[in-house]
C-alpha positions in Angstrom: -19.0 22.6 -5.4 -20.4 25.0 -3.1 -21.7 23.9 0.5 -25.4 24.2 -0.1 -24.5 21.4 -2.8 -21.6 19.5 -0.6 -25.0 19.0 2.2 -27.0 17.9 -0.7 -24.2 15.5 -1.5 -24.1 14.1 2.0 -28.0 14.4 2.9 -28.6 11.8 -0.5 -25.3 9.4 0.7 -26.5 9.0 4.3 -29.8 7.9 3.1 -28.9 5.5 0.0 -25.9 3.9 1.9 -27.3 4.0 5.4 -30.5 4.3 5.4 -30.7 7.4 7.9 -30.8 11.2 7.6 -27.7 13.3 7.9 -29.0 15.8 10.6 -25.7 18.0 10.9 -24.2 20.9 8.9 -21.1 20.0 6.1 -19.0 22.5 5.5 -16.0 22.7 3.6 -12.3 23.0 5.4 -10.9 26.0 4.2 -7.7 24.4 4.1 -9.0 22.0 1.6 -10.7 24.2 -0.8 -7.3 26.3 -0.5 -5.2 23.3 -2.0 -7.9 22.2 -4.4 -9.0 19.4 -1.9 -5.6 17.6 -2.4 -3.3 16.0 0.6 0.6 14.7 -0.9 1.8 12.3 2.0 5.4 12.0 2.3 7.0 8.9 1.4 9.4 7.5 3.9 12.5 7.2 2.2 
């Protein structure tokens, strides 16, 4: 998914689930297209 699509994504979510437009820019965080969008929390052992 590339940007132009992640804003799509957003635009269509803010209006079914909220009933408002999504007036800002999404972008993806590099960091999370780095690591394939994953995040491994540490258990507390």
């Amino acid at each position: 998914m590339e940007n132009e699509e992640l804003q799509q994504w957003i635009e269509q979510v803010s209006l079914d689930h909220f009933g408002v437009p999504f007036t800002h820019e999404a972008l993806f965080n590099s960091r999370l297209t780095t690591t394939g969008a994953l995040y491994a929390q540490k258990s507390p052992d």
